[in-house]
N, C-alpha and C positions, 0 to 999 in steps of 0.2 A: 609776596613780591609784587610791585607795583605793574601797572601794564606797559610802562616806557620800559622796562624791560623785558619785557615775557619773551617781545617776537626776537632778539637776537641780534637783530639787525642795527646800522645805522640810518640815521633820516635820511640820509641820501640814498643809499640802500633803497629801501622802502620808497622813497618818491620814484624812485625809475621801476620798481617793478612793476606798476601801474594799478591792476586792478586789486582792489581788498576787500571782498565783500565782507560785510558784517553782521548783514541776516542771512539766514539759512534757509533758500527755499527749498530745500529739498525734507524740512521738517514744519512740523506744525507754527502755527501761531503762539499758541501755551511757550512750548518749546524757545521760543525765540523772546518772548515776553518773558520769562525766567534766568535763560542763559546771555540772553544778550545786553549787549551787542559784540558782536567779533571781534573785538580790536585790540590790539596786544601791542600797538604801541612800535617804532618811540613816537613820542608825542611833539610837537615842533616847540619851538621856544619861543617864550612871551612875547608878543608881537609889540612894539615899539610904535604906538600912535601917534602920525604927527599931528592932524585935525580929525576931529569925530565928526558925523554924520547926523544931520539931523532928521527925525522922523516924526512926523505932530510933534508931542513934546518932550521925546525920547532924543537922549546924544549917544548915538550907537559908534560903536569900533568901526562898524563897515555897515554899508545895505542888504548882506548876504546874510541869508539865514535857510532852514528847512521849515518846508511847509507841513502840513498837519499828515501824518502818515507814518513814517520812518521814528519819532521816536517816541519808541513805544510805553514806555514809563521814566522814573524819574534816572534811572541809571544810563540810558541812554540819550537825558541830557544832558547829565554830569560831562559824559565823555567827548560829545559834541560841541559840548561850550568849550571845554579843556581842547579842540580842533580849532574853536576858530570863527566858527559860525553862530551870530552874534543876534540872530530872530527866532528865535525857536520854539518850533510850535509843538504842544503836546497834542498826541495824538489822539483822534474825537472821542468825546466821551457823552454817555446818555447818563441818566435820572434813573434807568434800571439794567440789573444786572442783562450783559446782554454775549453768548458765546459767539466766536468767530463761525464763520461757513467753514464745511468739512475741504481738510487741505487733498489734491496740491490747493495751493492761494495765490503762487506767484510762478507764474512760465514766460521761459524768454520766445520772443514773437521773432517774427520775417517777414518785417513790415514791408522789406521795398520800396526804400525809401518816405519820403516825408508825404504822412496823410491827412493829403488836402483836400477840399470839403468835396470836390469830385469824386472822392475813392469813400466818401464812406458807406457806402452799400456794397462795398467789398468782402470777399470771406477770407480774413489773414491765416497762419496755420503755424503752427510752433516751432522754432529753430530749439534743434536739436543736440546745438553744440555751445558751449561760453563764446559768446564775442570775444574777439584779442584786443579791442580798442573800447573806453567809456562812451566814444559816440558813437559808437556800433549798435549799443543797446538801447533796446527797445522792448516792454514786457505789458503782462498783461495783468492783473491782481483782481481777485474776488473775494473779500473778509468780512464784507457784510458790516463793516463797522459797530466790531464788539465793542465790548465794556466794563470791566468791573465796577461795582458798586459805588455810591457816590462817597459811601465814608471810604473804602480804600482809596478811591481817585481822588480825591479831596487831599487826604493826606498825603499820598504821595507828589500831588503838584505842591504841596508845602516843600516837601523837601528838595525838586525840582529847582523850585526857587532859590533855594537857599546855595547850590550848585553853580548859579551865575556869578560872573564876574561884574565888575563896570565895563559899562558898553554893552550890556547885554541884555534883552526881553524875553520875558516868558510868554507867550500867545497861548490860548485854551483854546481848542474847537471845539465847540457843542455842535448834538442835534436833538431836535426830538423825535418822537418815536412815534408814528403815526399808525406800525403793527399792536401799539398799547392802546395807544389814544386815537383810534380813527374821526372820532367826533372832530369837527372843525376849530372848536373853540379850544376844545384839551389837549387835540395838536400845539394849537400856539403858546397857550400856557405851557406845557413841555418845556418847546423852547424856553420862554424866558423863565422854568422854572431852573433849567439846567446851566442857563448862562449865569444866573444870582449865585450861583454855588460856587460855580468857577469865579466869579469876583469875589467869593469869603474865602476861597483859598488862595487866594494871591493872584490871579492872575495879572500882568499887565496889559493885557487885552483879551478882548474875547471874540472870539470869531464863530459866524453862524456857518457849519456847515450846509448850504443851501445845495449840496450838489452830490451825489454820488451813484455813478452810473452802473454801480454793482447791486444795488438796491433795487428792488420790483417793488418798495411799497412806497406812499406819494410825497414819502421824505427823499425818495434819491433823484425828484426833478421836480422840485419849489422853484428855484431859480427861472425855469420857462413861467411861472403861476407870477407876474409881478402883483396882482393885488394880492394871494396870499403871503408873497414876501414882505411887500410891504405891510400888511399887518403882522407880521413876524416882527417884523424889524423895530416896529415901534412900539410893540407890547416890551420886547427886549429890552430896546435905551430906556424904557421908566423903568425897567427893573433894576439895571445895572446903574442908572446912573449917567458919572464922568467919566467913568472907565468906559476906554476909547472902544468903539466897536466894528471888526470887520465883517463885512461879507465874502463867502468865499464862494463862485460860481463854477459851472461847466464851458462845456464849448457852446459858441453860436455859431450855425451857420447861414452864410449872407441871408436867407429867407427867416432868420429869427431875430437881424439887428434891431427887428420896430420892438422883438421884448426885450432888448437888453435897450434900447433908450427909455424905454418904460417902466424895468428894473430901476435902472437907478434915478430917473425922475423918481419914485418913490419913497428908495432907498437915500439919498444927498442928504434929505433932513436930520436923518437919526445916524449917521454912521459916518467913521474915521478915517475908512479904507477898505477896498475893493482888492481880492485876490482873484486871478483867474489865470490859466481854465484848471479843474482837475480833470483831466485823463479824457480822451474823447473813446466815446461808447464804439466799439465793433463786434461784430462777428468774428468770433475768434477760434477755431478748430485745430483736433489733435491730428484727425485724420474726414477724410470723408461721411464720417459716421459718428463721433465721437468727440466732442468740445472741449475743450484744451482744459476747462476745468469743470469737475462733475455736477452736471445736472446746471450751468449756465454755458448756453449758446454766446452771449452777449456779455462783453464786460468792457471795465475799463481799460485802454491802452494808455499807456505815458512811457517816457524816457523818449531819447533824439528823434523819433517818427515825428512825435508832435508839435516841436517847435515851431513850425510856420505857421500851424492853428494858434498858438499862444502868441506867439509874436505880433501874430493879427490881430488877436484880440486887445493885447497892448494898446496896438496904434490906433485902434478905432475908440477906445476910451480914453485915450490921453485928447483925441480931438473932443469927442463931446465935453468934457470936462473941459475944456478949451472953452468950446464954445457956448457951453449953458454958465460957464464959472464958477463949478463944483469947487470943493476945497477938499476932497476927500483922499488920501495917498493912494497910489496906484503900487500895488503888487505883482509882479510879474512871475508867472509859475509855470514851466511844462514845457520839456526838451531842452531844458538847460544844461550839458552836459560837462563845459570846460570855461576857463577864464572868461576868454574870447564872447563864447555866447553871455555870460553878465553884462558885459559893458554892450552888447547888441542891444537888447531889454533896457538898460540905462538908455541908452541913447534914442530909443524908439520911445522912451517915457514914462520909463515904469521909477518910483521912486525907491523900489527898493524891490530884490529880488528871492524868490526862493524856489530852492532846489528839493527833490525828494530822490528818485530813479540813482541820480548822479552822486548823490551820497552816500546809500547804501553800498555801492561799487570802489565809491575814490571818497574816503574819507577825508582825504588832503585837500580837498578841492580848494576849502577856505584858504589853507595853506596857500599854495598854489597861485591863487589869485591874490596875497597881499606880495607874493613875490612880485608877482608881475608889475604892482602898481607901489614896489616901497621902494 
């Protein structure tokens, strides 16, 4: 039986009951890399384009897509293209096989509200209970950014692809592996040897993941290093080519803007487009004694706390890129929760937006937002 029918219900049905989560955090990685994603459907109806969107040289359905995180192999693009959401990124993949960190992975936070670069020497502590609202949520993730093998990942971004519709991109994140390859220069080879892979298997773009705050080793904050990103990045473009290439960054806070003008001074030459931020780094505890996930004190935060750090970081690159006359697309990612905050991101300059937190939770979102705007 198809999954537009499993859940029972009708679309309308399902759009008011609000939250639907699709990953299971209360089970492993493996677990939800096998069984998922949760979605049981119904599915909304073909959406009716009246103009497509331009993106460098892409004509998408919309500027709404999911960033590198959420879908986790090729069957959780399938479902998400089949949603709506028309950028979609597969989730980072290394050069060697690589296990997830031991679960829990994913706890929902009690941010108290939005954390702004004031609070982040803060100690957050775990909500205990489901949010009733999508902008309620706020969570915290530690995966380590696993991996299976380049020939199953290869293959399965084949069939990835083959799961889009028109109007639809597939985006690859890579990283390299700097716990493999600590040496300098086999660092960066990693990189571009991970990116070449992902352009033989289709990708339509390729994104360096330059950031991830769950990492202690010196792959999870390149992005602060602009001269090893930049040679990252342009070991990369010779590899890859014309296939378009992004960068995807962390937070900056105001005392790090001189590395992010420095970032992309370096980055402009070789790259298609800048995503940012993923997740800003906290202290995140279960109890007094005890960190919300085992054996890290410090992880990444994302979902509604972070938006104003993201939304900042928007409007600070849409100016330089203003004013240095970048031509590179601007990706807007973190605390994006409903219609409303898309078109905030659009209108602050981002060219095109993407969501993770808020999709796991509200599948419909793409939905949701061509309502608003058909």
């Amino acid at each position: 039986m198809s999954a537009v029918n499993r859940s029972g219900k009708t679309l309308e049905q399902a759009l008011a009951k609000g939250l639907h989560p699709t990953y299971d955090i209360n089970k492993s990685y493996e677990w939800n890399y096998r069984n998922g994603p949760l979605f049981e459907g119904p599915y909304p109806p073909q959406r009716k384009i009246q103009k497509r969107i331009k993106l460098l040289d892409f004509e998408l359905n919309s500027s709404l897509g999911i960033a590198a995180g959420p879908l986790l192999n090729s069957q959780w693009i399938k479902v998400y293209a089949r949603l709506g959401f028309d950028i979609l990124s597969y989730k980072t993949v290394r050069t060697r096989k690589r296990l997830s960190n031991l679960p829990p992975n994913c706890v929902f936070v009690n941010a108290k509200g939005p954390l702004t670069n004031n609070r982040l020497g803060e100690t957050l502590y775990v909500l205990d209970k489901v949010p009733d609202r999508i902008d309620q949520i706020s969570i915290t993730n530690s995966f380590g950014v696993p991996s299976r093998d380049p020939s199953t990942w290869q293959a399965d971004v084949e069939r990835a692809k083959g799961y889009l519709g028109k109007g639809q991109i597939l985006v690859v994140s890579v990283m390299g592996s700097s716990e493999y390859y600590p040496e300098r220069e086999a660092f960066i080879q990693d990189f571009a040897h991970c990116a070449g892979l992902s352009k033989e298997a289709g990708a339509d773009v390729v994104e360096l993941d330059l950031s991830c705050p769950n990492s202690t080793a010196e792959e999870g904050m390149v992005y602060l290093d602009p001269k090893l990103s930049g040679e990252i990045v342009s070991k990369v473009k010779a590899s890859i080519g014309e296939t378009p290439l992004f960068i995807k960054v962390g937070n900056f806070n105001p005392n790090r803007w001189d590395k992010l003008h420095d970032l992309l001074k370096v980055s402009a030459p070789h790259i298609s487009g800048i995503a940012g931020i993923n997740t800003v780094k906290m202290t995140v505890m279960k109890d007094s004694n005890n960190p919300a996930l085992p054996g890290r004190s410090q992880s990444g935060v994302c979902g509604a706390a972070i938006k104003e750090s993201a939304s900042q970081f928007v409007s600070w690159v849409a100016k330089e890129r203003r004013r240095e006359k970048y031509d590179f697309a601007l990706i807007g990612v973190g605390g994006i929760m409903k219609p409303t905050d898309i078109d905030q991101f659009l209108d602050t300059g981002a060219d095109g937006v993407e969501v993770a937190t808020a999709a796991m939770w509200d599948p419909y979102l793409a939905y949701r937002y061509y309502l608003q705007h058909s």
